[in-house]
TORKOL-4160 file (C-alpha; in steps of 0.2 Angstrom, whole numbers, padded with zeros to 4 digits, m for minus):
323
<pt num="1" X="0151" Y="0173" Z="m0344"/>
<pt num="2" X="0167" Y="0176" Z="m0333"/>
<pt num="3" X="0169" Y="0156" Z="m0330"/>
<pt num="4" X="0165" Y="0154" Z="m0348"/>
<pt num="5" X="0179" Y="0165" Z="m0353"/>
<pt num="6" X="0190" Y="0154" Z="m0343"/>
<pt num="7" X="0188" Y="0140" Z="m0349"/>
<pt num="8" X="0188" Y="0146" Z="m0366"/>
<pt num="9" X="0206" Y="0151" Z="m0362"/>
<pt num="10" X="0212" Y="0137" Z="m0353"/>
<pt num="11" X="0216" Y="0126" Z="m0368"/>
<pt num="12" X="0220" Y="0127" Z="m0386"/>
<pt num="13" X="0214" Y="0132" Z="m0400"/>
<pt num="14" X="0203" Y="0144" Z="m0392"/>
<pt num="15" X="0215" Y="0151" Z="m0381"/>
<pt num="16" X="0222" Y="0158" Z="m0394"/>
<pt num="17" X="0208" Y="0167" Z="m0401"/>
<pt num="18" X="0206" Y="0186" Z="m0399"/>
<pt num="19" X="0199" Y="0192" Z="m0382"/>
<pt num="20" X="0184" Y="0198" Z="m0392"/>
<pt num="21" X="0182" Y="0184" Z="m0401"/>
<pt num="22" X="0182" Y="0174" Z="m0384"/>
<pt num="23" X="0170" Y="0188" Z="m0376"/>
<pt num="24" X="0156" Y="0182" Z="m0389"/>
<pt num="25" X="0161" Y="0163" Z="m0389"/>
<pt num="26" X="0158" Y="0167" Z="m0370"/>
<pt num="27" X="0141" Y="0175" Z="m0371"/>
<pt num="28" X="0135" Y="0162" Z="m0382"/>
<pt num="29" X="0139" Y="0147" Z="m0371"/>
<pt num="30" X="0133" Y="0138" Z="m0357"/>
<pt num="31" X="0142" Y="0130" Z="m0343"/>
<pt num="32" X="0136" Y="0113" Z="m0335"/>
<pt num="33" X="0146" Y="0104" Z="m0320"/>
<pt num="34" X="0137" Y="0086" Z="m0322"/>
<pt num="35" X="0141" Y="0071" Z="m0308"/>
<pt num="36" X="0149" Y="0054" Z="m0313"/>
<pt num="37" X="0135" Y="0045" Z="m0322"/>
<pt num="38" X="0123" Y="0061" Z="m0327"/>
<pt num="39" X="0119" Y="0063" Z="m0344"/>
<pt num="40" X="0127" Y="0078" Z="m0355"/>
<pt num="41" X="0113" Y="0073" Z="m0371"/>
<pt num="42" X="0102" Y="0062" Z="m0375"/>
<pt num="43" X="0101" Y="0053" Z="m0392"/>
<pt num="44" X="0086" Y="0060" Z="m0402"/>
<pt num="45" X="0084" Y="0076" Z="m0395"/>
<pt num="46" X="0086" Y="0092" Z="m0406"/>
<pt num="47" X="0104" Y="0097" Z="m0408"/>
<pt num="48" X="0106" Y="0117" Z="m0407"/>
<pt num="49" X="0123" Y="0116" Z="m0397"/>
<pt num="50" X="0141" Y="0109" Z="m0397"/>
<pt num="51" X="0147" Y="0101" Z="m0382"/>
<pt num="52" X="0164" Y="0106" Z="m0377"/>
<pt num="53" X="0171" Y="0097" Z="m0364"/>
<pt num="54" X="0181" Y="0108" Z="m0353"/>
<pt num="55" X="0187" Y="0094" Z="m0337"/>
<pt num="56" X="0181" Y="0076" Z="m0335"/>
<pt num="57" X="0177" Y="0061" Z="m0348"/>
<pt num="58" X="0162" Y="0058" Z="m0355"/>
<pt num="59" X="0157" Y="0040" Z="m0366"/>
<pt num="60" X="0148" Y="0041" Z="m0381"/>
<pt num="61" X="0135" Y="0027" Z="m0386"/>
<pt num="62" X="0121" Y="0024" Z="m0397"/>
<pt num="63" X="0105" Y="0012" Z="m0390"/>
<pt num="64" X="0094" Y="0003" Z="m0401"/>
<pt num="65" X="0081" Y="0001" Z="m0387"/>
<pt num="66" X="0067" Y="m0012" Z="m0398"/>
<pt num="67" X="0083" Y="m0025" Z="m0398"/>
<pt num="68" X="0088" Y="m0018" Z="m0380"/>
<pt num="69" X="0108" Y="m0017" Z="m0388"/>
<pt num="70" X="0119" Y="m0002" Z="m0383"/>
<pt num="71" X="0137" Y="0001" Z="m0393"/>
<pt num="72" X="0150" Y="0013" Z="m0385"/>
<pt num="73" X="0157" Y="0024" Z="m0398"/>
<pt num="74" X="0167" Y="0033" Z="m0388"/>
<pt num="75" X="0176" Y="0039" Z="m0375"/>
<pt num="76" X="0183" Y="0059" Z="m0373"/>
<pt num="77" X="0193" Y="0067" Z="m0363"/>
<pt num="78" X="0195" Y="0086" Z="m0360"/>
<pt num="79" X="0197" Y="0096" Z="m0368"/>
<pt num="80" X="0186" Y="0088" Z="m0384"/>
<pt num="81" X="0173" Y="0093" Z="m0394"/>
<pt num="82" X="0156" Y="0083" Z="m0402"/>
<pt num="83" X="0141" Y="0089" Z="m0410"/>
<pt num="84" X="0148" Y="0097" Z="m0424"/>
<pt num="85" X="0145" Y="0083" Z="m0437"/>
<pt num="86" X="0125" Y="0083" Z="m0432"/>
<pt num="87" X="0125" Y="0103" Z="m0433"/>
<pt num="88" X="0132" Y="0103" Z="m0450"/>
<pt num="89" X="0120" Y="0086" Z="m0458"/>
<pt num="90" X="0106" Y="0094" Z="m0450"/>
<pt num="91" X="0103" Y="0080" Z="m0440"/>
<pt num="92" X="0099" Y="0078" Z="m0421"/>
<pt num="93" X="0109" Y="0072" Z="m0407"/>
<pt num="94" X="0115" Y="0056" Z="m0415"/>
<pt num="95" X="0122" Y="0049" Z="m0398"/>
<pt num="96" X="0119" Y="0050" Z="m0380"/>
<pt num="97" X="0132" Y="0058" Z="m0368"/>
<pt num="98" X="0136" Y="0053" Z="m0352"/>
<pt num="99" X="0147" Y="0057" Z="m0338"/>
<pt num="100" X="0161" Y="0043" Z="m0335"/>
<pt num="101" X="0169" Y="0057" Z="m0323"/>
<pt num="102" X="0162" Y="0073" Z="m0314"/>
<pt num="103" X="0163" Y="0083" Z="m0328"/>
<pt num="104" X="0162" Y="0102" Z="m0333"/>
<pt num="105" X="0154" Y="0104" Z="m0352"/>
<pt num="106" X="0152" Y="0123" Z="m0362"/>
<pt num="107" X="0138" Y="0120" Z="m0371"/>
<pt num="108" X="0139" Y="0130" Z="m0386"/>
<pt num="109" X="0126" Y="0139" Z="m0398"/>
<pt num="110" X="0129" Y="0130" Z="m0413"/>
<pt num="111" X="0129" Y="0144" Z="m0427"/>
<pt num="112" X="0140" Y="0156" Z="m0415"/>
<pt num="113" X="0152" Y="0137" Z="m0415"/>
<pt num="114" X="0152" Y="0140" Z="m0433"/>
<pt num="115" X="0152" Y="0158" Z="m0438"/>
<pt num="116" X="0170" Y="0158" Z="m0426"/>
<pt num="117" X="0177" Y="0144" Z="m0438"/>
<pt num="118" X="0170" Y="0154" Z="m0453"/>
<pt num="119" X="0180" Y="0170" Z="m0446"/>
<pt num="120" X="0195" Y="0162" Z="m0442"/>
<pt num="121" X="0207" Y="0148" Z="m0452"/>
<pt num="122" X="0217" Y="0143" Z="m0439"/>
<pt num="123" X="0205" Y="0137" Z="m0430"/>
<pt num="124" X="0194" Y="0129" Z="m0444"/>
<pt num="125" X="0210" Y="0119" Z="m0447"/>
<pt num="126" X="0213" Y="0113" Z="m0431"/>
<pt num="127" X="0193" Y="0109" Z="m0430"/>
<pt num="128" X="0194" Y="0098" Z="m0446"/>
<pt num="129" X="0213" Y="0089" Z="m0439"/>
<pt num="130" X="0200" Y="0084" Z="m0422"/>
<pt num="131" X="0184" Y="0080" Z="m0433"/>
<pt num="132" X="0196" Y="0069" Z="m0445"/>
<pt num="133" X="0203" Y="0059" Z="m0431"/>
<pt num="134" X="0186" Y="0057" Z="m0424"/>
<pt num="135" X="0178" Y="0051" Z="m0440"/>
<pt num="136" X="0194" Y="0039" Z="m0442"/>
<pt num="137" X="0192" Y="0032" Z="m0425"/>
<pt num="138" X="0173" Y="0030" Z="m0428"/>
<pt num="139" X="0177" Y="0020" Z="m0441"/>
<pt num="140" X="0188" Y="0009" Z="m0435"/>
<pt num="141" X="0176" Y="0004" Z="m0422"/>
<pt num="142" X="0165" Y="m0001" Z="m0434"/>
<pt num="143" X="0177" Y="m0011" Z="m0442"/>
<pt num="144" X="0182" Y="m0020" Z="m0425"/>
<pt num="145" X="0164" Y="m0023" Z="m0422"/>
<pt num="146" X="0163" Y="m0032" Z="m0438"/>
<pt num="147" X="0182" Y="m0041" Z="m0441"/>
<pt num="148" X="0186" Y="m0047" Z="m0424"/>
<pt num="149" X="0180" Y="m0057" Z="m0412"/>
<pt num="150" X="0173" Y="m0054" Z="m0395"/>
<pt num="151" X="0190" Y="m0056" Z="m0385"/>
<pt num="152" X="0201" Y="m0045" Z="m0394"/>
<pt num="153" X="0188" Y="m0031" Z="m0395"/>
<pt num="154" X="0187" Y="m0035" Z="m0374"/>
<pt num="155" X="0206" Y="m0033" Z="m0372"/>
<pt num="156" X="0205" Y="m0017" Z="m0383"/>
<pt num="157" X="0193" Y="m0009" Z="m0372"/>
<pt num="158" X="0201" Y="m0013" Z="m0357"/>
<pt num="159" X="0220" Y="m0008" Z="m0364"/>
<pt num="160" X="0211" Y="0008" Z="m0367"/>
<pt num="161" X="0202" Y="0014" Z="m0353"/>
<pt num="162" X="0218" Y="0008" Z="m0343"/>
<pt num="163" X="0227" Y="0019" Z="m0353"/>
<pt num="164" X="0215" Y="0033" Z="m0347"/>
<pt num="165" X="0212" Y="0029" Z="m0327"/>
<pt num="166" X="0227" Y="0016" Z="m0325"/>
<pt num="167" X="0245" Y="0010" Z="m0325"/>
<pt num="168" X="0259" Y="m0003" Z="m0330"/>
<pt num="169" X="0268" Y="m0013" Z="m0318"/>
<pt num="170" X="0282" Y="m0023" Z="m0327"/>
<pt num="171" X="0268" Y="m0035" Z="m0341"/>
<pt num="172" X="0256" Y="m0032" Z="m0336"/>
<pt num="173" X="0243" Y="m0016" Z="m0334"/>
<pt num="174" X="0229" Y="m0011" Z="m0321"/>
<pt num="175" X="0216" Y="m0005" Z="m0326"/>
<pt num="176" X="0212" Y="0006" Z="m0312"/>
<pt num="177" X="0193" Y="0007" Z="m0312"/>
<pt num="178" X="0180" Y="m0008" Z="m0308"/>
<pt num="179" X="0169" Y="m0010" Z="m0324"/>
<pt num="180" X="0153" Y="m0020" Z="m0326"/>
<pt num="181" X="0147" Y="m0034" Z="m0336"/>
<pt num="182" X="0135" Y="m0022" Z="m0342"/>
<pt num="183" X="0146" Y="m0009" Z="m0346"/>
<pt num="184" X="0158" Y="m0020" Z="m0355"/>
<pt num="185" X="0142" Y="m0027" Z="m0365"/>
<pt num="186" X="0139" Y="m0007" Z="m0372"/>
<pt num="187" X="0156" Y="m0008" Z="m0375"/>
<pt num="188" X="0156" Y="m0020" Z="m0386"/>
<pt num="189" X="0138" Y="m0018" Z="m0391"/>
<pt num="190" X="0135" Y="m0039" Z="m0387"/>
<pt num="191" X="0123" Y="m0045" Z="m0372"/>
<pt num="192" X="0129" Y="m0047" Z="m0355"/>
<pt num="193" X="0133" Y="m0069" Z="m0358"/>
<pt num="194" X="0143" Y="m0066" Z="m0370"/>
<pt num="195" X="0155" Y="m0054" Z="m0361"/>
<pt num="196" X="0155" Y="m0066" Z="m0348"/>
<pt num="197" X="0161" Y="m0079" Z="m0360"/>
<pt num="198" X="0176" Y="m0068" Z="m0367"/>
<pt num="199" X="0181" Y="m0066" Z="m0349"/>
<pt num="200" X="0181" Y="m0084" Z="m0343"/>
<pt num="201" X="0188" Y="m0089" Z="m0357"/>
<pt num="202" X="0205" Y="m0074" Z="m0355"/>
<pt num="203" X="0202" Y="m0078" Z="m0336"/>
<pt num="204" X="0208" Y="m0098" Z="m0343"/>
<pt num="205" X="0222" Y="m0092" Z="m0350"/>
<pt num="206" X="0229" Y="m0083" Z="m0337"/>
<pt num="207" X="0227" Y="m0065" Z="m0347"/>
<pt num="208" X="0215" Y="m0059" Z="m0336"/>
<pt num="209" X="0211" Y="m0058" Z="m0318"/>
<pt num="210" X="0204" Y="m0045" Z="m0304"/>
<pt num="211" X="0210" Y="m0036" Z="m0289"/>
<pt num="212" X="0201" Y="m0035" Z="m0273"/>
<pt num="213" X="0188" Y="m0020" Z="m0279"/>
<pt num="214" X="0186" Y="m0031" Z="m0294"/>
<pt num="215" X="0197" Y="m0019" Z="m0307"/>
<pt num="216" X="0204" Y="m0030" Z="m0323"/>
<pt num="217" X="0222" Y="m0032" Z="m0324"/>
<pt num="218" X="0229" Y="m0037" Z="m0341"/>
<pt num="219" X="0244" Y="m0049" Z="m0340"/>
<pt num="220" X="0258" Y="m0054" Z="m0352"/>
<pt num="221" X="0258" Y="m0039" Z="m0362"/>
<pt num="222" X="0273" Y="m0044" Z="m0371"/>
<pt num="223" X="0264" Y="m0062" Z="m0377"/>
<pt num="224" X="0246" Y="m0053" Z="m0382"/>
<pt num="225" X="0258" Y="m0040" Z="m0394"/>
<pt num="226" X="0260" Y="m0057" Z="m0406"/>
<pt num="227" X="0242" Y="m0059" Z="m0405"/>
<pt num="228" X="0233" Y="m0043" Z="m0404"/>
<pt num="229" X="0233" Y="m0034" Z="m0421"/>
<pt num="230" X="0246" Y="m0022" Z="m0423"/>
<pt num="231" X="0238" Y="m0008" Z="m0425"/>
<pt num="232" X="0221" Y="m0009" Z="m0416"/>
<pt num="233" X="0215" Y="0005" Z="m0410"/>
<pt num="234" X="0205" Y="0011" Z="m0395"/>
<pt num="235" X="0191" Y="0023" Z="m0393"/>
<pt num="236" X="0199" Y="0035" Z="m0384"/>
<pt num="237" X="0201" Y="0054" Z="m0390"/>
<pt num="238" X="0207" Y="0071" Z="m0383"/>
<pt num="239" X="0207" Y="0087" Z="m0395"/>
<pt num="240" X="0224" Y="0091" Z="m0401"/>
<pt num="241" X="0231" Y="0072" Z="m0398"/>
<pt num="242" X="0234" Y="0059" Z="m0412"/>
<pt num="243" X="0228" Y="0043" Z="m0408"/>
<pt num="244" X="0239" Y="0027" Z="m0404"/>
<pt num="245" X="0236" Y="0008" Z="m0407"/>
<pt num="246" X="0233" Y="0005" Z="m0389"/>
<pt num="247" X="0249" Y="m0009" Z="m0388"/>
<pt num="248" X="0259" Y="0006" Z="m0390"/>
<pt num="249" X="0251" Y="0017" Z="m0377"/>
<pt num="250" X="0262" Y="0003" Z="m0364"/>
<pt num="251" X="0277" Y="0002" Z="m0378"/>
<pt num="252" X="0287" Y="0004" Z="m0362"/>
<pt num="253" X="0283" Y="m0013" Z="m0356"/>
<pt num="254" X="0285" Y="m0021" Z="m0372"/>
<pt num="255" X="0303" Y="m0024" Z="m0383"/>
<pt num="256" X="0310" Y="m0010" Z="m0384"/>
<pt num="257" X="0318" Y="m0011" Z="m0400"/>
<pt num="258" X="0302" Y="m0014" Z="m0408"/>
<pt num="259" X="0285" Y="m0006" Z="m0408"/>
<pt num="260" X="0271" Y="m0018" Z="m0412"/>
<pt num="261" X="0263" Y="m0004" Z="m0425"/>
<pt num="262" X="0278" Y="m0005" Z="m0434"/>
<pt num="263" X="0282" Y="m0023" Z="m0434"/>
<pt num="264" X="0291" Y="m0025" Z="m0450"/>
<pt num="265" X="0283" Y="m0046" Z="m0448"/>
<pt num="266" X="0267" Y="m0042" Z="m0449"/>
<pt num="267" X="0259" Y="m0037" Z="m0467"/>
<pt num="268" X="0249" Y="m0026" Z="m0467"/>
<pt num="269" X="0237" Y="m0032" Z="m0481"/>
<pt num="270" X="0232" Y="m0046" Z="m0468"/>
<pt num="271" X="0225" Y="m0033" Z="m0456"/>
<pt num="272" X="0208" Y="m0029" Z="m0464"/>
<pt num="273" X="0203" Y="m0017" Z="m0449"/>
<pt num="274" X="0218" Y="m0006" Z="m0453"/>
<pt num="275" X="0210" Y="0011" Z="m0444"/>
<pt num="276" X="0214" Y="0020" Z="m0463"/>
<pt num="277" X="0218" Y="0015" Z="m0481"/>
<pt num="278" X="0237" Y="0013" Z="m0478"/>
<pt num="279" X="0240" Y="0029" Z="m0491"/>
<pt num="280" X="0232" Y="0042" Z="m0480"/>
<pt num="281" X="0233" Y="0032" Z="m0462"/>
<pt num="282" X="0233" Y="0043" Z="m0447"/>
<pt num="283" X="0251" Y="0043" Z="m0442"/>
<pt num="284" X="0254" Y="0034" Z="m0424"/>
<pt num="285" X="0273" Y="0040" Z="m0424"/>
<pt num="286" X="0277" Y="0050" Z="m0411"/>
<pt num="287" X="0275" Y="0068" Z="m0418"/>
<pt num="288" X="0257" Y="0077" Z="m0421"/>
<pt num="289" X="0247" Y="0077" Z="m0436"/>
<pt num="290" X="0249" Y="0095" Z="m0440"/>
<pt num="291" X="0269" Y="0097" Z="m0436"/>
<pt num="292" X="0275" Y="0096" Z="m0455"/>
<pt num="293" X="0294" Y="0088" Z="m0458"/>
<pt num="294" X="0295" Y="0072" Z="m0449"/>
<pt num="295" X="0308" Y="0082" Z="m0437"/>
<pt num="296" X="0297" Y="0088" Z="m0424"/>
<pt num="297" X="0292" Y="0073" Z="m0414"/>
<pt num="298" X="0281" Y="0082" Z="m0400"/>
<pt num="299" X="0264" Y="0073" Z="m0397"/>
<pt num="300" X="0253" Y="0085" Z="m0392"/>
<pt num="301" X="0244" Y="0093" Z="m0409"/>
<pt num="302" X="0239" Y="0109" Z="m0398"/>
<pt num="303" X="0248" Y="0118" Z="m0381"/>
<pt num="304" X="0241" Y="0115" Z="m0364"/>
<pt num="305" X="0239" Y="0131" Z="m0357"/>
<pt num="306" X="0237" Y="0125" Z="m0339"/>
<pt num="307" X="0239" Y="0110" Z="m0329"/>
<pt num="308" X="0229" Y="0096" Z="m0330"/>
<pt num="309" X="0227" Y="0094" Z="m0312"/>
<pt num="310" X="0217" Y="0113" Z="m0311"/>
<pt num="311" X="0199" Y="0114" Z="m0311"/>
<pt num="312" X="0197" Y="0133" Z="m0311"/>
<pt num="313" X="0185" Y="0142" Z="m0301"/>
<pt num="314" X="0168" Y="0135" Z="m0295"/>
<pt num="315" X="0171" Y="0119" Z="m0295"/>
<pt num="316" X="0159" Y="0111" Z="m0283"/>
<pt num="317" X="0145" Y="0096" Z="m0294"/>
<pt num="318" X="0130" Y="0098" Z="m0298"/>
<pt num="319" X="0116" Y="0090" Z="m0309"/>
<pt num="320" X="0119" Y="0106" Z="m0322"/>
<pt num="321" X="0124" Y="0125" Z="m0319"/>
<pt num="322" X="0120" Y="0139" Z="m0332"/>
<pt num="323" X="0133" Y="0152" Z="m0335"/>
């Protein structure tokens, strides 16, 4: 219970939650440390807890094993929350979970998850802002899988996950992690040829090459802003953080008087896989989705209470721990 506690306090909203309040969150959870690559859940199987991701990134992804076709739906990073959607249809674990990091998960007794909610509004409001953004990015994957074609939706998964584990060097950006054919294929939820195709054909161009571990680096990001859509999103999501087209996320490298989502050129009925109807979009300006007047422009939606770099105590991996 103690390392439960915590983590429950480590990071908003719940740090800001009663001590008793946290004390029977705490007695209702349990902890699991899981290695790079472990699963957190398995599609199919009865749901009866929400995952809380405390420390790491995990991917989401569904597999349709009779036509042997896996799609990644998401990526989190902590702190994030999942689970909730299948406890409240009734439904069982709609997606499998897997480690992308060494990760450390509460795993939370669903109807304690929910009775906290039910007891207190501040956090059922910041639950709804994180399950709205979710549902929004859910859908505009969807969307992408439908409306775009292989190579865009390759260079928006690799300016995402670059956005996670890597970093800009003048145009271009490094994606900082080697990724397989394989896993670029789940990604996009095509076969294996196909992703090779989309890289040859980026590889010709000269938008793609590798280093020497074989990591992806993304050249001319100031030529792909004209021919990525403006506000293409990617599938990352972090609780309490409103997402950005993932151009934006390397604005830096870009013009600098102009950011690609607002490109006052591009009209915005031509681009079909806008993440919202444009009357009630998610906003991508630089201020949270719960700050009120357009004068507060800080983006995170909720307070870090720690550093990012701290793991808390009993860090050491394993398959799974209880607490």
């Amino acid at each position: 219970m103690k390392e439960a506690l915590f983590w429950f306090r480590r990071h908003e909203p719940f740090a800001s939650l009663s001590l008793d309040e946290l004390k029977r969150l705490s007695r209702a959870s349990r902890l699991r440390r899981l290695d790079s690559g472990a699963m957190l859940v398995r599609g199919g199987m009865p749901q009866t807890e929400i995952a809380y991701l405390v420390d790491g990134t995990a991917a989401l992804y569904r597999t349709n094993r009779e036509r042997t076709v896996t799609l990644l739906l998401g990526v989190l990073s902590a702190p994030a929350i999942f689970g909730d959607a299948e406890w409240a249809a009734g439904a069982p674990w709609l997606v499998s979970a897997r480690a992308e990091t060494d990760l450390t998960a509460l795993m939370i007794q669903s109807r304690a998850f929910f009775d906290c909610i039910q007891q207190n509004g501040a956090l059922a409001y910041q639950m709804y802002l994180d399950a709205s953004v979710r549902h929004a990015l859910a859908n505009h994957t969807a969307q992408s899988v439908a409306l775009y074609d292989v190579d865009v939706r390759l260079l928006r998964i690799l300016l995402d996950y670059a956005g996670t584990y890597g970093e800009s060097s003048d145009d271009d950006v490094h994606v900082g992690r080697r990724i397989t054919r394989s896993e670029l294929a789940a990604a996009l939820g095509v076969t294996t040829k196909t992703v090779q195709r989309a890289i040859a054909t980026l590889e010709k161009k000269g938008t793609l090459t590798r280093d020497a571990s074989g990591a992806f680096i993304v050249h001319n990001l100031s030529a792909l802003k004209n021919s990525l859509p403006g506000n293409i999103y990617g599938l990352s999501v972090t609780l309490g953080q409103a997402p950005t087209p993932v151009l934006s996320r390397w604005q830096s490298n870009l013009d600098p008087a102009q950011d690609p989502a607002q490109d006052p050129a591009q009209d915005p009925a031509q681009d079909v896989a806008q993440i919202i109807p444009v009357d009630h979009r998610v906003r991508t300006e630089s201020r949270p989705l719960n700050a009120g007047p357009p004068q507060a422009h800080k983006r995170d939606l909720l307070p870090r209470t720690a550093s990012a770099g701290h793991t808390g105590p009993g860090t050491s991996r394993s398959r799974s721990a209880s607490s």
